[in-house]
DRENPA-3360 file (N, C-alpha, C; in nm, 2 decimals, always signed):
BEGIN
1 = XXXXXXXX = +8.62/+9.55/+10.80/+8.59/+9.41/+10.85/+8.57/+9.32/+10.74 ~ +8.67/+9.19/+10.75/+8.62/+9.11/+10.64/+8.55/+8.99/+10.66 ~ +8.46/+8.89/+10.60/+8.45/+8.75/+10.62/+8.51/+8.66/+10.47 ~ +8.55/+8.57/+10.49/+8.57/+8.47/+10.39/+8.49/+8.32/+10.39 ~ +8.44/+8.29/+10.32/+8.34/+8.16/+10.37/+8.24/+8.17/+10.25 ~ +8.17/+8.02/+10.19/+8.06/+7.98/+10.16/+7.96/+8.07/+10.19 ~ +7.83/+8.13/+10.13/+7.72/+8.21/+10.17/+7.64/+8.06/+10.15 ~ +7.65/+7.99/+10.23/+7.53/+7.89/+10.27/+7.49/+7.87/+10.38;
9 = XXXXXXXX = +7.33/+7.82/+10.41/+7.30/+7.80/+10.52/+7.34/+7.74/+10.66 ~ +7.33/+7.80/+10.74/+7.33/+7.78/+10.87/+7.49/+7.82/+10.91 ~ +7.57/+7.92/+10.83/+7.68/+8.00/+10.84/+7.65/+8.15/+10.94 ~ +7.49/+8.19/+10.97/+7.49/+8.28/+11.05/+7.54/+8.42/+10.96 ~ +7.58/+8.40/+10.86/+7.58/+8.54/+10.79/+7.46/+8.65/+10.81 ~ +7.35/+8.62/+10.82/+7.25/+8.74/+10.87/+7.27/+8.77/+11.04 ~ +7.30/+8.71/+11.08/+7.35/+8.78/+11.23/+7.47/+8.84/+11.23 ~ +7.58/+8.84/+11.15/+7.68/+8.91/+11.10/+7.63/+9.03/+11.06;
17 = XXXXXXXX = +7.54/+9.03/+10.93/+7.48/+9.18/+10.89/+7.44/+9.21/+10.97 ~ +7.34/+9.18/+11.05/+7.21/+9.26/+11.23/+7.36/+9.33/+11.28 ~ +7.47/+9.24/+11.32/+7.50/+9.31/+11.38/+7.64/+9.46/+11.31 ~ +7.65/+9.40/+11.19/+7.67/+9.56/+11.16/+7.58/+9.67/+11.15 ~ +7.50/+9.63/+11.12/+7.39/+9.73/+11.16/+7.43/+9.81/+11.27 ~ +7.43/+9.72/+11.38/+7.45/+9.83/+11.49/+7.57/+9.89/+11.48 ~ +7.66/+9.83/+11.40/+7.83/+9.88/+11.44/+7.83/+10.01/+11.33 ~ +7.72/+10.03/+11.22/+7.76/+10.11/+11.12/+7.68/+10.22/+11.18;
25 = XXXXXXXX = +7.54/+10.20/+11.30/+7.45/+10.35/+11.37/+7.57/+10.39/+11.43 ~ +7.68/+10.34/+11.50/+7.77/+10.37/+11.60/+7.89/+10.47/+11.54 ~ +7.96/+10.36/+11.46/+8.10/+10.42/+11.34/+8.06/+10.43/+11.24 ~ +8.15/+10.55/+11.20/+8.07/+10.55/+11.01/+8.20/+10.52/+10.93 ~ +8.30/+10.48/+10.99/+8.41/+10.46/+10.90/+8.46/+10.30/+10.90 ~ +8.30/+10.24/+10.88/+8.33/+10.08/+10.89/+8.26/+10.02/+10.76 ~ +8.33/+9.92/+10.72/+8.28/+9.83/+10.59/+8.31/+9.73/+10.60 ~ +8.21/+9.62/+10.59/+8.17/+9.46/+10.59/+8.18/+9.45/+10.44;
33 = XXXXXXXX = +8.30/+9.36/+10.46/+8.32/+9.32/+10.30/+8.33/+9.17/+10.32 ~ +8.20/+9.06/+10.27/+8.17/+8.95/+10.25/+8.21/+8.87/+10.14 ~ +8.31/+8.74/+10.14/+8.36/+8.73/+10.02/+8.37/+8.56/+10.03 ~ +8.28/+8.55/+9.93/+8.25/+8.40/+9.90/+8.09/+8.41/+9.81 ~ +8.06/+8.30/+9.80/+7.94/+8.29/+9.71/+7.83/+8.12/+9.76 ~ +7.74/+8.11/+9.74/+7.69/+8.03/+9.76/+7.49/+8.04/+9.75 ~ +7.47/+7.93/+9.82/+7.30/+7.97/+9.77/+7.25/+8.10/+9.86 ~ +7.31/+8.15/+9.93/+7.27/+8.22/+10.00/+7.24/+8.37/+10.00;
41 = XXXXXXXX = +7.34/+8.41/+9.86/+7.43/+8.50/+9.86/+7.29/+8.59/+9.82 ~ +7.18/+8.53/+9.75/+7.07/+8.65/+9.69/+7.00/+8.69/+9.81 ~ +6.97/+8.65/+9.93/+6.89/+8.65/+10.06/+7.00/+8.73/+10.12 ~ +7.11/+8.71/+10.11/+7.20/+8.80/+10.20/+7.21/+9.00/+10.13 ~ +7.21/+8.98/+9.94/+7.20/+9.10/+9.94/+7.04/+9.16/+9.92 ~ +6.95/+9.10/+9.99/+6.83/+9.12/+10.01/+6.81/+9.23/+10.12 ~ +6.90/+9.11/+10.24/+6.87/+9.18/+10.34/+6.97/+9.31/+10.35 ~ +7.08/+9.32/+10.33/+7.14/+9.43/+10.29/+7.07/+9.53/+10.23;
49 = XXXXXXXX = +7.00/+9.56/+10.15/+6.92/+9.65/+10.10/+6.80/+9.68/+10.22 ~ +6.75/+9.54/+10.27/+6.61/+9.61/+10.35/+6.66/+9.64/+10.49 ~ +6.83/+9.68/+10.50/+6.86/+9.73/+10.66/+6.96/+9.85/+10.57 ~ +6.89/+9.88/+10.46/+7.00/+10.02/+10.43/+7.15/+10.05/+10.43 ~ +7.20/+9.91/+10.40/+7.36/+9.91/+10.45/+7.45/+9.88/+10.30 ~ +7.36/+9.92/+10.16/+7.41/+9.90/+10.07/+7.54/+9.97/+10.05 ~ +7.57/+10.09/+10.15/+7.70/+10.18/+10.10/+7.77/+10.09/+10.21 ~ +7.75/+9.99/+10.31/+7.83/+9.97/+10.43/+7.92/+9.81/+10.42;
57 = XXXXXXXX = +7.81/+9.69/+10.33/+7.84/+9.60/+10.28/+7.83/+9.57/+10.16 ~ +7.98/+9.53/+10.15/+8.01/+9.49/+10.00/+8.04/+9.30/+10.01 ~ +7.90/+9.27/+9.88/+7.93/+9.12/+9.85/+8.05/+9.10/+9.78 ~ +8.13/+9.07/+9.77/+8.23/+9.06/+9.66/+8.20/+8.93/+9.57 ~ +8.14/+8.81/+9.65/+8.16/+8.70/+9.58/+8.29/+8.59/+9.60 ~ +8.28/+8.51/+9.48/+8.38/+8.40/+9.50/+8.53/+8.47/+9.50 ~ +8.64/+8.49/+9.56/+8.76/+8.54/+9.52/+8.88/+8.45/+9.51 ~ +8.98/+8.42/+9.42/+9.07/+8.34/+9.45/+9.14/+8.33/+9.57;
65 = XXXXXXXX = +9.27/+8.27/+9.58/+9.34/+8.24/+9.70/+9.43/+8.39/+9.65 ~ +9.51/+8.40/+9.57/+9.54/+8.55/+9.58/+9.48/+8.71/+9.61 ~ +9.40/+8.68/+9.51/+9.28/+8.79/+9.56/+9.25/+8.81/+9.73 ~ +9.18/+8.66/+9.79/+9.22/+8.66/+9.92/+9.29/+8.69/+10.02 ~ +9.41/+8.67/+10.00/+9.54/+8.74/+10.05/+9.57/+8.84/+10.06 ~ +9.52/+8.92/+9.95/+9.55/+9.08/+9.97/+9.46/+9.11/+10.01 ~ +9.37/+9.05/+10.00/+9.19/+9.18/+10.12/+9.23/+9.12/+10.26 ~ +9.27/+9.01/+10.28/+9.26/+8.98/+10.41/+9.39/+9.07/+10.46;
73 = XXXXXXXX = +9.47/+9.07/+10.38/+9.62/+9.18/+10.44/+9.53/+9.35/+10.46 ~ +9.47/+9.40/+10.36/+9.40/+9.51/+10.36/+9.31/+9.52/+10.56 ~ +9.25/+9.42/+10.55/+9.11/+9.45/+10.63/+9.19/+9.46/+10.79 ~ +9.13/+9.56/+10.87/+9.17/+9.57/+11.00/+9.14/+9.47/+11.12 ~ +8.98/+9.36/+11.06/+8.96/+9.26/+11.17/+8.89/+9.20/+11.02 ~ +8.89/+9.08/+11.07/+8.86/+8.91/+10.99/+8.78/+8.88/+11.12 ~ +8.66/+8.83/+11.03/+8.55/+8.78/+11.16/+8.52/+8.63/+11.11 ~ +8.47/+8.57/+11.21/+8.39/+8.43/+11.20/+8.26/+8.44/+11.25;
81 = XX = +8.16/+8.37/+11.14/+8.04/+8.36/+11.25/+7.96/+8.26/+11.24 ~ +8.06/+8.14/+11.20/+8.02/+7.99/+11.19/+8.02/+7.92/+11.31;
% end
């Protein structure tokens, strides 16, 4: 699963993690890979650590438009949760 987007406020990115939470107790062959940067991004791998999902979610950070292109070709579902 991928997102692309700003890690700033009021983007809902922590209800995106809650709810892999539940998707990663369920499937174990799932990865949230988050890719963008912003003020948010130290609060987000915060909470990633205090819900134990460091092997599940990967921050990547800012990635170009190419870079982009091939994770979003890679990933099985692109989510929104703006």
């Amino acid at each position: 699963m991928g997102y692309f987007a700003n890690l700033n406020p009021g983007k809902r990115h922590k209800v995106l993690i809650a709810a892999m939470k539940q998707i990663a107790d369920e499937m174990q062959d799932v990865t949230l890979v988050l890719c963008g940067a912003g003020p948010d991004e130290k609060k987000l791998r915060t909470l990633v650590r205090e819900l134990g999902l460091q092997d599940r979610v990967v921050l990547c950070g800012r990635v170009d438009n190419s870079r982009a292109a091939r994770l979003m070709f890679a990933m099985d579902v692109l989510v929104s949760c703006s």
